[in-house]
VEXTOR-130246 format. One record per residue: residue number from 1; residue in three letters; x, y, z of N, C-alpha, C in turn. Coordinates in steps of 0.2 Angstrom, whole numbers, plus 5000, padded with zeros to 4 digits. Layout:
NUM:ala:X:Y:Z:X:Y:Z:X:Y:Z
...
END
This chain:
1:unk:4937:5046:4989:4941:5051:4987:4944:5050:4980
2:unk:4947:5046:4976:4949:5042:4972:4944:5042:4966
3:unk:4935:5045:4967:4931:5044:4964:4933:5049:4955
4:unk:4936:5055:4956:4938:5058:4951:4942:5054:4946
5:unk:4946:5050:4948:4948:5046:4944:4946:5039:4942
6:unk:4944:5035:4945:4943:5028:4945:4936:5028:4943
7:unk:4932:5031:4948:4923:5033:4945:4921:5028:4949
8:unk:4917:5029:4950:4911:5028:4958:4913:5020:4959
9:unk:4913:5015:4953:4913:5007:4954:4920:5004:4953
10:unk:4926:5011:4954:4934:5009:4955:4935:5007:4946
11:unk:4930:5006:4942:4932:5005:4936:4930:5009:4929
12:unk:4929:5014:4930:4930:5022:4925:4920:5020:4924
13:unk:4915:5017:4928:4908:5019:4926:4904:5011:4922
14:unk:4909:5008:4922:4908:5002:4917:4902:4997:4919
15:unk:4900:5000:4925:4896:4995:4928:4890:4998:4925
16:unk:4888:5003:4923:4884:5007:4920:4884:5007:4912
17:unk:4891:5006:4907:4888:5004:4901:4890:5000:4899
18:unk:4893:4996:4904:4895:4988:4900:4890:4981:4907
19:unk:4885:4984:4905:4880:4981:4912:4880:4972:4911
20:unk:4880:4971:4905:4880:4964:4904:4886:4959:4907
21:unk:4892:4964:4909:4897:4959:4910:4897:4959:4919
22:unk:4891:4961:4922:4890:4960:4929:4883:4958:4929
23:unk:4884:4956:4937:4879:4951:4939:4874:4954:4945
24:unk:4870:4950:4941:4860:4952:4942:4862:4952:4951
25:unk:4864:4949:4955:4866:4950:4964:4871:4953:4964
26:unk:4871:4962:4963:4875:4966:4963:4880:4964:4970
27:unk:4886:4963:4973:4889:4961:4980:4887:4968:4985
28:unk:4886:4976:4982:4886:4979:4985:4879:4976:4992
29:unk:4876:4974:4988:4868:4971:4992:4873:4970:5001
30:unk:4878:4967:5001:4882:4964:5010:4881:4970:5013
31:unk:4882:4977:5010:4884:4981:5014:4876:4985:5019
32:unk:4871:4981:5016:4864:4983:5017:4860:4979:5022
33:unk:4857:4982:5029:4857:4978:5035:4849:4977:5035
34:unk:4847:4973:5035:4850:4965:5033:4850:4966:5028
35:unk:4857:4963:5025:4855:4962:5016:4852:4959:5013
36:unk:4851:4961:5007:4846:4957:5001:4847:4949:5000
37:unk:4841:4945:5001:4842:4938:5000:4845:4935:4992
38:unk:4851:4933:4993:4853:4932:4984:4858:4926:4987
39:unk:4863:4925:4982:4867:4918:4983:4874:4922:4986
40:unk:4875:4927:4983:4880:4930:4987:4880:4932:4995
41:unk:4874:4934:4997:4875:4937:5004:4872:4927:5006
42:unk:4869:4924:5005:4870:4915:5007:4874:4916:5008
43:unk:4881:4914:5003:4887:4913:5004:4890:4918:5008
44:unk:4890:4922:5010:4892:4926:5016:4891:4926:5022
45:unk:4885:4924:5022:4882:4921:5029:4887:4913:5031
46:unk:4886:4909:5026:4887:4903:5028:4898:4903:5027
47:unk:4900:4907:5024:4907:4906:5026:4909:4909:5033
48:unk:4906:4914:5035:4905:4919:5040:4904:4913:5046
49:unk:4899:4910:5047:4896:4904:5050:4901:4900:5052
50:unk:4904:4898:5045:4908:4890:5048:4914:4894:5046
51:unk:4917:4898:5043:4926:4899:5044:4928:4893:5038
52:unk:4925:4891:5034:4927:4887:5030:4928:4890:5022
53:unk:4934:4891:5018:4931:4893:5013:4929:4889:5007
54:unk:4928:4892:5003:4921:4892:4998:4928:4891:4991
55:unk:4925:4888:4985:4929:4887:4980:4930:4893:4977
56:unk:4925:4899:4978:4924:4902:4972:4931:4908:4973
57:unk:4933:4910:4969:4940:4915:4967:4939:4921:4974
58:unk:4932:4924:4974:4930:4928:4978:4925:4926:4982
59:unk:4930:4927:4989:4925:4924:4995:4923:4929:4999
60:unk:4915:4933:4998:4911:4937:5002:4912:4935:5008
61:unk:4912:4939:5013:4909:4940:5020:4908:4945:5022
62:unk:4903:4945:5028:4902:4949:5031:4904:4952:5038
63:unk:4912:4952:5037:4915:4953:5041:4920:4958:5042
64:unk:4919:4963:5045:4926:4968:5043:4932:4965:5044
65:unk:4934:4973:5037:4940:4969:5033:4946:4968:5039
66:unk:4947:4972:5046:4951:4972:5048:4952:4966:5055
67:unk:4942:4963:5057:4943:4956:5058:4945:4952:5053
68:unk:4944:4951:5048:4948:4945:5043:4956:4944:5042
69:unk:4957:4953:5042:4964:4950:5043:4969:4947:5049
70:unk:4965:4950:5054:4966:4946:5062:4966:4940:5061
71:unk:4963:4937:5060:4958:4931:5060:4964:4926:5055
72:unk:4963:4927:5049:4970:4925:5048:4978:4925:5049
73:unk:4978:4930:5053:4986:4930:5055:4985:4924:5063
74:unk:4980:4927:5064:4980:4922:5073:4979:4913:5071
75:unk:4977:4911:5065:4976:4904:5062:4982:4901:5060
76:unk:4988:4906:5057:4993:4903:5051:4999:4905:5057
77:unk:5006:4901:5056:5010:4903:5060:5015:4910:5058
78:unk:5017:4911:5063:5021:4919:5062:5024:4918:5054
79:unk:5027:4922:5053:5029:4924:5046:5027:4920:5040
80:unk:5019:4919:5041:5019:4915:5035:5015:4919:5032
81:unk:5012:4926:5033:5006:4928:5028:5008:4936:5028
82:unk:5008:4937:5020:5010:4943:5016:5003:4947:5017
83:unk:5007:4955:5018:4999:4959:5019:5002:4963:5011
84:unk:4996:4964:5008:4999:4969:5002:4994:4973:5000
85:unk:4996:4979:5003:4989:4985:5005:4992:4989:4998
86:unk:4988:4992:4993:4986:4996:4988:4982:5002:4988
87:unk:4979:5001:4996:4975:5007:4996:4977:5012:5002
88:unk:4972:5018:5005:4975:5019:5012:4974:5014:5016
89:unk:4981:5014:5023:4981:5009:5029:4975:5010:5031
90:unk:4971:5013:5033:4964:5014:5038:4964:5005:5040
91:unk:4964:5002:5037:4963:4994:5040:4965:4990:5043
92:unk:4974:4992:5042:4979:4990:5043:4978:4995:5051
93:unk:4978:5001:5051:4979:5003:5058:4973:5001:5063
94:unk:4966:4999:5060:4962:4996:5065:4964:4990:5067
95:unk:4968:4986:5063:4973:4980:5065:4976:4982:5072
96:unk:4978:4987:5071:4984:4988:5077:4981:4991:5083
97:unk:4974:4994:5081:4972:4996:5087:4967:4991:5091
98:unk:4965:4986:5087:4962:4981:5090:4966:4975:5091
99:unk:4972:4976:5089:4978:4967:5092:4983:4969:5088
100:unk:4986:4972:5091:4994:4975:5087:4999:4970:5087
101:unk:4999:4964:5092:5005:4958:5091:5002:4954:5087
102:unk:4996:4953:5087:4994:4950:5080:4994:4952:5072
103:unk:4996:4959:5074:4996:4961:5067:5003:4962:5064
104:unk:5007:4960:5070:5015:4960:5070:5018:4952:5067
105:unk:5014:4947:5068:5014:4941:5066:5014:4939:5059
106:unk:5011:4946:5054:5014:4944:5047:5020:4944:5046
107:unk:5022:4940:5040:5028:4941:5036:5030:4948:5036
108:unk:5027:4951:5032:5029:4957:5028:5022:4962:5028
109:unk:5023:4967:5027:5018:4971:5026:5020:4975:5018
110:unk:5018:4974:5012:5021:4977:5006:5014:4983:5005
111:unk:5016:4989:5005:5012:4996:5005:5015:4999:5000
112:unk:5011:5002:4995:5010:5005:4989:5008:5012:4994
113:unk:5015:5018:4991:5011:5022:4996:5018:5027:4995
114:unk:5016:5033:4995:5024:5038:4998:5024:5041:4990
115:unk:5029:5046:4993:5033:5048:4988:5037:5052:4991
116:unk:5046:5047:4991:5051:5052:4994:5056:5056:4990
117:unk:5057:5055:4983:5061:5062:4981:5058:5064:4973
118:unk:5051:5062:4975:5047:5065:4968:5040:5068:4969
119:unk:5038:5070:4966:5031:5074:4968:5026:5069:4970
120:unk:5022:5074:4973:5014:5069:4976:5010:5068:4970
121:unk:5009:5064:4970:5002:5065:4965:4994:5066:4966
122:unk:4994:5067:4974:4987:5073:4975:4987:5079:4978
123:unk:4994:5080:4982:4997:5088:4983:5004:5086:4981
124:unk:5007:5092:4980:5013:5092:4977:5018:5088:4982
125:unk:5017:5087:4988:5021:5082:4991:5018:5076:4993
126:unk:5012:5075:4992:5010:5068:4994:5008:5064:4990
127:unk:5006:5057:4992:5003:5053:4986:4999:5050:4989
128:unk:4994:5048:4986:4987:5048:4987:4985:5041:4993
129:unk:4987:5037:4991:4985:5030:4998:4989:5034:5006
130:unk:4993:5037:5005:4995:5040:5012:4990:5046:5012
131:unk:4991:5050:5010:4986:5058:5011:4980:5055:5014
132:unk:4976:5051:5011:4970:5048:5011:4969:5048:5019
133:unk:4974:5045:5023:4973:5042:5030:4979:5042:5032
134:unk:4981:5049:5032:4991:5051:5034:4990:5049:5042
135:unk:4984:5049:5046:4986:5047:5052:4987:5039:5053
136:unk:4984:5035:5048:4982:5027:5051:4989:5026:5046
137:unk:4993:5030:5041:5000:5026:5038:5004:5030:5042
138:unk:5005:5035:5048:5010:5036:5052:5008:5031:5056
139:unk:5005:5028:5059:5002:5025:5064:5005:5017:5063
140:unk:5004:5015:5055:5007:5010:5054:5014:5009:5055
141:unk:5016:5015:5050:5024:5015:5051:5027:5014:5056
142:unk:5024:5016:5061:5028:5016:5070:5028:5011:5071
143:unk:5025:5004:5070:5027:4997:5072:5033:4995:5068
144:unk:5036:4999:5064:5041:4996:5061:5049:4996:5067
145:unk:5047:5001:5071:5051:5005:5076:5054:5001:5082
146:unk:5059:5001:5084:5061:4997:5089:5055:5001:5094
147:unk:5055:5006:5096:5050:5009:5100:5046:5014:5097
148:unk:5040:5010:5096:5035:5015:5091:5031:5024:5095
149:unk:5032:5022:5101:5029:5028:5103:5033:5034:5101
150:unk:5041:5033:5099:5044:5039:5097:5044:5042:5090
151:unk:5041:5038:5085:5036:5041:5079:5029:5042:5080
152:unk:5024:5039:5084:5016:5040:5085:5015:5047:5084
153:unk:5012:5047:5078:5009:5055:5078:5003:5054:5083
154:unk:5003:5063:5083:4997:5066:5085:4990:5065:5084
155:unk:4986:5063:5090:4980:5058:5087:4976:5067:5086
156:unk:4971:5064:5079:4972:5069:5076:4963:5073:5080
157:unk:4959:5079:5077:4951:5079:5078:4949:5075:5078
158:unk:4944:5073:5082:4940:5066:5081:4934:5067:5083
159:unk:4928:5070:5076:4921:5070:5076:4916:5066:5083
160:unk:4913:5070:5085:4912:5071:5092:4906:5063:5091
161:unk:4901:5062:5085:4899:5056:5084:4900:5049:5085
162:unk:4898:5046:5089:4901:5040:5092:4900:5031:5087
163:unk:4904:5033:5082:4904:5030:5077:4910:5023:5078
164:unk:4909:5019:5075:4913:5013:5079:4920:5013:5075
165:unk:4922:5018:5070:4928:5019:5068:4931:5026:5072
166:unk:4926:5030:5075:4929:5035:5081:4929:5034:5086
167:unk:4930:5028:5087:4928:5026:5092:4936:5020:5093
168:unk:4939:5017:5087:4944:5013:5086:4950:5017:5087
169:unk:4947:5024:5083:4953:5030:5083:4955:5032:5089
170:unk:4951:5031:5093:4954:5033:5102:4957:5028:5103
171:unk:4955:5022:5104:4959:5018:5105:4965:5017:5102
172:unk:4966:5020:5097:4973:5019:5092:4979:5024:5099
173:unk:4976:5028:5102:4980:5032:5106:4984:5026:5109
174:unk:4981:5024:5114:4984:5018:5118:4987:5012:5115
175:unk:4986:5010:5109:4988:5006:5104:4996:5002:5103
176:unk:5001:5009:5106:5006:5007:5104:5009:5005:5109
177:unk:5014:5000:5109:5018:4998:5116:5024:5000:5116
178:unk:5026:5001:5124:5031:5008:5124:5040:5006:5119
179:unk:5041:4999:5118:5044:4994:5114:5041:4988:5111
180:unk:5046:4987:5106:5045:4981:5103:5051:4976:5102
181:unk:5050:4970:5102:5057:4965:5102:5056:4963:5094
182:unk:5063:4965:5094:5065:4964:5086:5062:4959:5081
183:unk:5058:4953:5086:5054:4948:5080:5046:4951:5080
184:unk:5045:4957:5083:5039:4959:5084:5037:4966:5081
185:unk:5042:4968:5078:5042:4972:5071:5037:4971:5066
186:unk:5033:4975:5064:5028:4975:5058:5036:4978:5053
187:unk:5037:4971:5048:5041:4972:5043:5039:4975:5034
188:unk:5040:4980:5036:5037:4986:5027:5041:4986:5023
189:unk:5037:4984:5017:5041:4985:5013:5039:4992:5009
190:unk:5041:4998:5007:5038:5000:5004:5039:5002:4994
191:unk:5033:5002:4994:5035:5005:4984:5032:5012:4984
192:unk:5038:5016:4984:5034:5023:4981:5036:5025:4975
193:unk:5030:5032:4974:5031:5032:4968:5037:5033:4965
194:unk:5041:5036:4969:5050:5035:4966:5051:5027:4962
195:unk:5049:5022:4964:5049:5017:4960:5043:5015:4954
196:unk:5038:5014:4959:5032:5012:4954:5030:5018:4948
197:unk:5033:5025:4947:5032:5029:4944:5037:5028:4934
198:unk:5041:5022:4937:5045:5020:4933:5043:5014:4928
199:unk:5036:5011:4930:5032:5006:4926:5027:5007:4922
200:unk:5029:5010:4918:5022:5013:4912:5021:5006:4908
201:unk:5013:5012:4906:5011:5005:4900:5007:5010:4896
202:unk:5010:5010:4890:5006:5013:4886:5004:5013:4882
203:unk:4999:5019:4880:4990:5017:4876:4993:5012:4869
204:unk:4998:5013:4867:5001:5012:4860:5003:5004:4862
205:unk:5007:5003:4866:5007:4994:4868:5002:4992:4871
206:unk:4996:4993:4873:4992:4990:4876:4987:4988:4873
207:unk:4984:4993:4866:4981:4993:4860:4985:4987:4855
208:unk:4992:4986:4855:4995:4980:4852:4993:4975:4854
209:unk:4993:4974:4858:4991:4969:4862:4985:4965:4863
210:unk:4979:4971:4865:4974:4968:4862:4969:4968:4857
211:unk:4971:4970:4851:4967:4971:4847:4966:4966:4842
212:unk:4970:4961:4842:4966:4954:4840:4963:4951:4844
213:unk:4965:4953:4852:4959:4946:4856:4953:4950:4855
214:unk:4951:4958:4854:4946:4962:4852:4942:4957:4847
215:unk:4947:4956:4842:4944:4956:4835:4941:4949:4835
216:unk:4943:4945:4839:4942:4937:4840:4936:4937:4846
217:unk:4934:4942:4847:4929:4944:4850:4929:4940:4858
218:unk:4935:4943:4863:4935:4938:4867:4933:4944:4873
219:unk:4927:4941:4878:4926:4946:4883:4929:4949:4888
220:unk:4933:4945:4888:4938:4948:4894:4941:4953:4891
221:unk:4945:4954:4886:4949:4959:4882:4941:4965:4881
222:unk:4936:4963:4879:4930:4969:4881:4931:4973:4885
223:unk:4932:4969:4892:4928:4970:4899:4933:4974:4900
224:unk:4939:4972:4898:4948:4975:4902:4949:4980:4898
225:unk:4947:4981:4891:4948:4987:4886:4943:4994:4892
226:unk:4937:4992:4892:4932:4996:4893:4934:5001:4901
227:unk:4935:4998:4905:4939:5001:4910:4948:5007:4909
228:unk:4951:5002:4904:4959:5004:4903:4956:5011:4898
229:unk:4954:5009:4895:4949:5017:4889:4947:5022:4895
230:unk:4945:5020:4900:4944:5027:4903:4950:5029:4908
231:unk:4954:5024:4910:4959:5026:4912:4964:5031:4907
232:unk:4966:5028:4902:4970:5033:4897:4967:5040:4897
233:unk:4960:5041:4895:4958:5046:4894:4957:5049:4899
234:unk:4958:5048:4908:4958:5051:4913:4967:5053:4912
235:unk:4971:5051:4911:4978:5053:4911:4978:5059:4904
236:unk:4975:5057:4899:4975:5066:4897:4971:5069:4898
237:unk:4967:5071:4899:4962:5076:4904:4967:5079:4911
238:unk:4973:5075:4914:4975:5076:4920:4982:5079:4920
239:unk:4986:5076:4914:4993:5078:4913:4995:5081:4908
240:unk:4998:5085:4907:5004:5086:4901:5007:5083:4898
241:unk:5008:5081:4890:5013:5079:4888:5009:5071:4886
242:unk:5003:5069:4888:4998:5064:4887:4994:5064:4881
243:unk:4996:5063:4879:4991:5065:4868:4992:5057:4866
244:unk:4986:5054:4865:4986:5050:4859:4990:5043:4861
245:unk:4997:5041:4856:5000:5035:4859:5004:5039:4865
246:unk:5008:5044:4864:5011:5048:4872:5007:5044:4878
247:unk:5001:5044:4878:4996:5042:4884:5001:5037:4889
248:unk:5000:5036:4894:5000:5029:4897:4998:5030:4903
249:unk:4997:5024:4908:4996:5024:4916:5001:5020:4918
250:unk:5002:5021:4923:5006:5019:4930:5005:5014:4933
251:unk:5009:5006:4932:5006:5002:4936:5007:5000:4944
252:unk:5004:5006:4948:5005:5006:4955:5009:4998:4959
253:unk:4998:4999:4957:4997:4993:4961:5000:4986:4960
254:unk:4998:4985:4953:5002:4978:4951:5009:4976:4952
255:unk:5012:4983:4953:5021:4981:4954:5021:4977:4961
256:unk:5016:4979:4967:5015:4978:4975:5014:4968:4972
257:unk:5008:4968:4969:5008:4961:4970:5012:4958:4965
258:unk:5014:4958:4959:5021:4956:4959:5025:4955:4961
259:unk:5030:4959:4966:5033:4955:4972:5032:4952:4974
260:unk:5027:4953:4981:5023:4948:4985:5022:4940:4978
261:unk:5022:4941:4973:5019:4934:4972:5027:4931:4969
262:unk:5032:4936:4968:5037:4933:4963:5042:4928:4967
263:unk:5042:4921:4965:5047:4916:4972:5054:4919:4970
264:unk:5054:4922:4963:5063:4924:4963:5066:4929:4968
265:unk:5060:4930:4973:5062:4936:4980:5068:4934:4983
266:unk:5069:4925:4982:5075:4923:4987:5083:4926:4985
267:unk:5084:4928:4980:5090:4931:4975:5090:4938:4978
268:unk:5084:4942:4983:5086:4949:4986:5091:4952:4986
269:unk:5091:4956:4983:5100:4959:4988:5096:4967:4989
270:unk:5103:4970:4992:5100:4977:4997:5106:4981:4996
271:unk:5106:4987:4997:5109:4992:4994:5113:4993:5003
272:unk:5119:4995:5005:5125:4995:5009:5123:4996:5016
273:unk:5121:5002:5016:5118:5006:5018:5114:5010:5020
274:unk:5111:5012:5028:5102:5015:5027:5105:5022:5026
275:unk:5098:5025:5023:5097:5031:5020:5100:5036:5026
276:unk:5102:5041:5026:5104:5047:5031:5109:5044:5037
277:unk:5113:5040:5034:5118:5036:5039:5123:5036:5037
278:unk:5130:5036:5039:5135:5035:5038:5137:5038:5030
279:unk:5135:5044:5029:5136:5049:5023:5131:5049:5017
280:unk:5128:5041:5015:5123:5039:5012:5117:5043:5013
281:unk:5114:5047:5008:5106:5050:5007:5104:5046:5003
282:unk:5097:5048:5003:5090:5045:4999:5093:5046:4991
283:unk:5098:5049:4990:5096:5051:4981:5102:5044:4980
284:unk:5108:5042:4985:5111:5036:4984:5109:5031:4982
285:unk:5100:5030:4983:5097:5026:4983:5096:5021:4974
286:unk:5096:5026:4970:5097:5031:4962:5091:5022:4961
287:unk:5086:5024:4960:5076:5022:4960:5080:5018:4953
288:unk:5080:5008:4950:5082:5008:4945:5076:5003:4943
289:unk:5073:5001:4938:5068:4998:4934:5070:4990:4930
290:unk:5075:4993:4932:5079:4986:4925:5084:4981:4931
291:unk:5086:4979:4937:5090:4977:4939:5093:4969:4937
292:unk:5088:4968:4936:5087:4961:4934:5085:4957:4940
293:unk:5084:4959:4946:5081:4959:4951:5078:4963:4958
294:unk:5074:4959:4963:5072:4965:4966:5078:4968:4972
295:unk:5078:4973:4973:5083:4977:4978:5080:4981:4980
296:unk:5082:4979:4989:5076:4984:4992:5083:4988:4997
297:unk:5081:4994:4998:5086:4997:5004:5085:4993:5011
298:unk:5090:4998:5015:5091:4993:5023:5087:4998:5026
299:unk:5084:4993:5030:5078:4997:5036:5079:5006:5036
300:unk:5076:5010:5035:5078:5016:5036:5073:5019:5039
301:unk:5072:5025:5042:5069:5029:5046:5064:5034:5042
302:unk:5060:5031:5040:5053:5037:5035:5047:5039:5041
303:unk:5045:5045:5040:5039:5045:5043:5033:5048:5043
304:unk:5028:5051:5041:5022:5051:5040:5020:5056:5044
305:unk:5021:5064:5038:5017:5070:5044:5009:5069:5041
306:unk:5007:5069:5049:5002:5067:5048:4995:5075:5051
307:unk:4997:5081:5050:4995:5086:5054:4997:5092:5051
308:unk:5003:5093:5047:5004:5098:5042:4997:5102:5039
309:unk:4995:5107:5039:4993:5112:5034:4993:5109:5024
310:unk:5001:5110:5023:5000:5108:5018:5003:5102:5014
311:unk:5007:5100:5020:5012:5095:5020:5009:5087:5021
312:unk:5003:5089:5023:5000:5081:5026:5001:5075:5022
313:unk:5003:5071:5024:5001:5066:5022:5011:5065:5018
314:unk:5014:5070:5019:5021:5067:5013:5025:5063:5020
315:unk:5032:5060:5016:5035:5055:5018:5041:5062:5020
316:unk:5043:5058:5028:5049:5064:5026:5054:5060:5029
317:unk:5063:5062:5028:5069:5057:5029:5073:5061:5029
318:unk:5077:5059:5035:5082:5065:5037:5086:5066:5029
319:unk:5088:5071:5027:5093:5073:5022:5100:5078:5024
320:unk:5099:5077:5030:5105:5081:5033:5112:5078:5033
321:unk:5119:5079:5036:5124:5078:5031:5126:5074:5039
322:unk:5123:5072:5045:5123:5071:5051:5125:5064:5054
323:unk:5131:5065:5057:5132:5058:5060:5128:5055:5064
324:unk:5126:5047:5065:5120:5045:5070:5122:5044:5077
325:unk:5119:5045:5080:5122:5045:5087:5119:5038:5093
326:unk:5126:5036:5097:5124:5028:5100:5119:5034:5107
327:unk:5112:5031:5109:5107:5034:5114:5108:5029:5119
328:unk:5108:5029:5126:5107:5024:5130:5099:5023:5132
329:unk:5101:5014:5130:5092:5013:5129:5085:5015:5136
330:unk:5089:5016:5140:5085:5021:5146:5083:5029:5145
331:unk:5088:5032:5140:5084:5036:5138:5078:5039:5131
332:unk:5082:5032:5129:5077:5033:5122:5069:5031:5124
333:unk:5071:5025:5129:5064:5022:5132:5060:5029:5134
334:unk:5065:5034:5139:5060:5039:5142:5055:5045:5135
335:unk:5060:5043:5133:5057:5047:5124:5060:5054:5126
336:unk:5067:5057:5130:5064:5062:5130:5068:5067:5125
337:unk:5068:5075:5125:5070:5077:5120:5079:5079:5121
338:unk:5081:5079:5114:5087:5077:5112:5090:5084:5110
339:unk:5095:5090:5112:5097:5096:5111:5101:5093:5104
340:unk:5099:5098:5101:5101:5100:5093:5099:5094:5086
341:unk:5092:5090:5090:5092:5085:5086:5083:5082:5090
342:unk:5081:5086:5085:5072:5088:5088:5070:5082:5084
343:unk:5065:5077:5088:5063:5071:5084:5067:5064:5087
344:unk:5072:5066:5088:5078:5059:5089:5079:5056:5082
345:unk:5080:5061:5075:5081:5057:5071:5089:5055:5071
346:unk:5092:5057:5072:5098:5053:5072:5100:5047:5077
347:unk:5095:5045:5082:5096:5041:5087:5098:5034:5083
348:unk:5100:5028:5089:5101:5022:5085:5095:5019:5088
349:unk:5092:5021:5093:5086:5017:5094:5080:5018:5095
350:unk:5079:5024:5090:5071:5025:5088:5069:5028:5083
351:unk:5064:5029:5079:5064:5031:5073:5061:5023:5069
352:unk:5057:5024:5064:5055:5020:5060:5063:5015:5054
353:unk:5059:5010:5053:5063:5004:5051:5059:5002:5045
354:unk:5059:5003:5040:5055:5004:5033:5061:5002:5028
355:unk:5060:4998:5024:5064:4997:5020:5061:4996:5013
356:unk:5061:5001:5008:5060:5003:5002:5064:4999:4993
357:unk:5058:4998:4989:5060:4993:4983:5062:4999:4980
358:unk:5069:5000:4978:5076:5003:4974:5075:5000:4966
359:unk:5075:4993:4966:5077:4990:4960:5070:4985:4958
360:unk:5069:4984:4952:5065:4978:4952:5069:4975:4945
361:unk:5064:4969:4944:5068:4965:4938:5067:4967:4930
362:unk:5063:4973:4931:5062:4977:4924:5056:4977:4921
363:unk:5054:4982:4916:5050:4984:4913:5044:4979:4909
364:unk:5051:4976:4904:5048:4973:4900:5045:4965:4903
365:unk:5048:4964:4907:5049:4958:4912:5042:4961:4914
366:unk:5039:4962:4919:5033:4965:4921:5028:4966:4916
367:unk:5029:4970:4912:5023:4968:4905:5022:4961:4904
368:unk:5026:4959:4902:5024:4951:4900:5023:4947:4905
369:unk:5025:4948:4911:5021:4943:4916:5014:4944:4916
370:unk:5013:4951:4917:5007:4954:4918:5001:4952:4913
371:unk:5004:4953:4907:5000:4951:4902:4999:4943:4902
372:unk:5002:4940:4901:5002:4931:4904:4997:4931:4911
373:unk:4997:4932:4915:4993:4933:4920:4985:4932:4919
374:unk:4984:4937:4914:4977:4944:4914:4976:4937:4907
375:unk:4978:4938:4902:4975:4934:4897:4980:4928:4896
376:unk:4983:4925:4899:4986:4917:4897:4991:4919:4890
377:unk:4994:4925:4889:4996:4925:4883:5003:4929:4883
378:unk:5007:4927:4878:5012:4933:4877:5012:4935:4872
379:unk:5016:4940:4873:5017:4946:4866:5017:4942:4859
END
């Protein structure tokens, strides 16, 4: 879906006219039954074999993505292993639908995704890793939930073709358990574009930057220009106000593993109180870039229409002026419905538990990491 902007190889067509900086056993070959005999699909075979990994930075297999992540959480002890999803759930909810307390056994689940008081950026209310798969990120959401089946969206049309992803999707019906004990929480962290919208990089610093490792003829700075060049030029073909140095892109993604990799996470602080509670709304939240560190809100209630018309896929959070109300957990358990309060969002025990990054350690801070990272260098 993402083809319009990214281009069929995720990196603006480069594969196509920078051919020399890829290799003669294309990886796509795994996806080919039986695949092509080459060193790549070997290696795939034999990690696949023995569970042992390989030195190399990228470790093929041929195993779905949503076995491996199993696999790994069921190996490592509870809270030791960060999920840090950049793209739509679809993999993360086959998790769930094939061993949901195993998938409960991460750390953290840090998702790249939402947009709660700014526009979508592939329909005016959504943003694209949720839209993509609004059923498989409500789906998600709900394990954040003391009791998930009281956000379970509606399972959605499911093509009559007995494919083994529609066939997972049924299964997701049954997926959720009618509770969950508080250590047994899928814990989200979420970055929407209200934040990550605030980390630009643009065309004018990025060109400073590499236009000596250019001139020193260094490939990497080739290979990284040649991708980034089609990126700029897709943000003015796309936006207003994009010309020339104006240009920049958005670093979504990289703010998500950021985090996840940054040890200064222990200095966390949190914002008072959750969103829609005790007077506190979403705009309280006030999205800041520069904190000097990271700040995430407290568990709060988001959820994922996943069936709207033209609504699909946006993030929605009570903004009402509404005091929350104590539910006795024998009828929250029944799920049933609540006069003058359709949804149970004001309940105190049910509704999603999502806690969202407010603050990070700042702009310039995250250039320079980033760049140190990518080329060993600073400004």
């Amino acid at each position: 879906m993402a083809d319009y902007f990214h281009g069929v190889d995720g990196l603006g067509g480069i594969q196509k006219t920078h051919t020399h900086f890829f290799p003669k056993d294309p990886w796509e070959d795994l996806f080919d039954f039986p695949p092509e005999e080459s060193v790549i699909s070997a290696t795939a075979r034999q990690t696949t074999k023995t569970g042992e990994p390989n030195p190399h930075l990228f470790t093929p297999s041929n195993e779905e993505a949503c076995e491996v992540i199993l696999s790994l959480l069921a190996k490592h002890p509870p809270n030791t292993i960060s999920i840090i999803a950049v793209g739509p759930l679809t993999n993360i909810a086959l998790c769930a639908a094939k061993d949901p307390a195993t998938l409960c056994r991460a750390k953290e689940l840090v998702v790249m995704g939402g947009a709660l008081s700014v526009p979508g950026n592939i329909t005016p209310l959504a943003e694209f890793n949720v839209y993509a798969d609004a059923f498989a990120a409500a789906t998600v959401f709900s394990f954040s939930s003391p009791i998930p089946a009281s956000t379970k969206p509606p399972l959605p049309p499911i093509p009559k073709e007995d494919s083994e992803y529609n066939k997972r999707l049924r299964d997701l019906a049954g997926a959720l358990p009618p509770a969950l004990p508080s250590d047994r929480r899928l814990n989200i962290i979420l970055f929407p574009l209200d934040c990550t919208d605030q980390h630009e990089l643009y065309r004018k610093d990025y060109q400073a930057r590499t236009s000596h490792l250019l001139q020193k003829g260094s490939p990497l700075a080739e290979w990284h220009s040649a991708f980034m060049k089609h990126a700029f030029q897709k943000m003015e073909t796309l936006h207003t106000g994009h010309t020339q140095d104006a240009t920049f892109i958005v670093l979504h993604d990289a703010l998500c593993v950021w985090y996840a990799l940054d040890a200064s996470r222990r200095g966390i602080t949190s914002t008072q109180k959750p969103v829609s509670q005790h007077g506190e709304t979403i705009k309280d939240w006030q999205f800041r870039p520069n904190e000097r560190t990271w700040r995430l809100s407290p568990p709060s209630d988001i959820r994922v229409e996943s069936a709207g018309q033209w609504s699909r896929g946006a993030c929605i959070v009570d903004r009402r002026d509404r005091k929350p109300e104590v539910e006795l957990q024998f009828e929250a358990d029944a799920l049933g419905p609540r006069i003058g309060d359709d949804g149970a969002w004001l309940s105190d025990k049910r509704g999603n538990r999502i806690r969202v990054c407010v603050g990070t350690p700042g702009k310039k801070v995250f250039e320079d990491i980033l760049w140190g990272r990518i080329f060993d260098a600073k400004r």
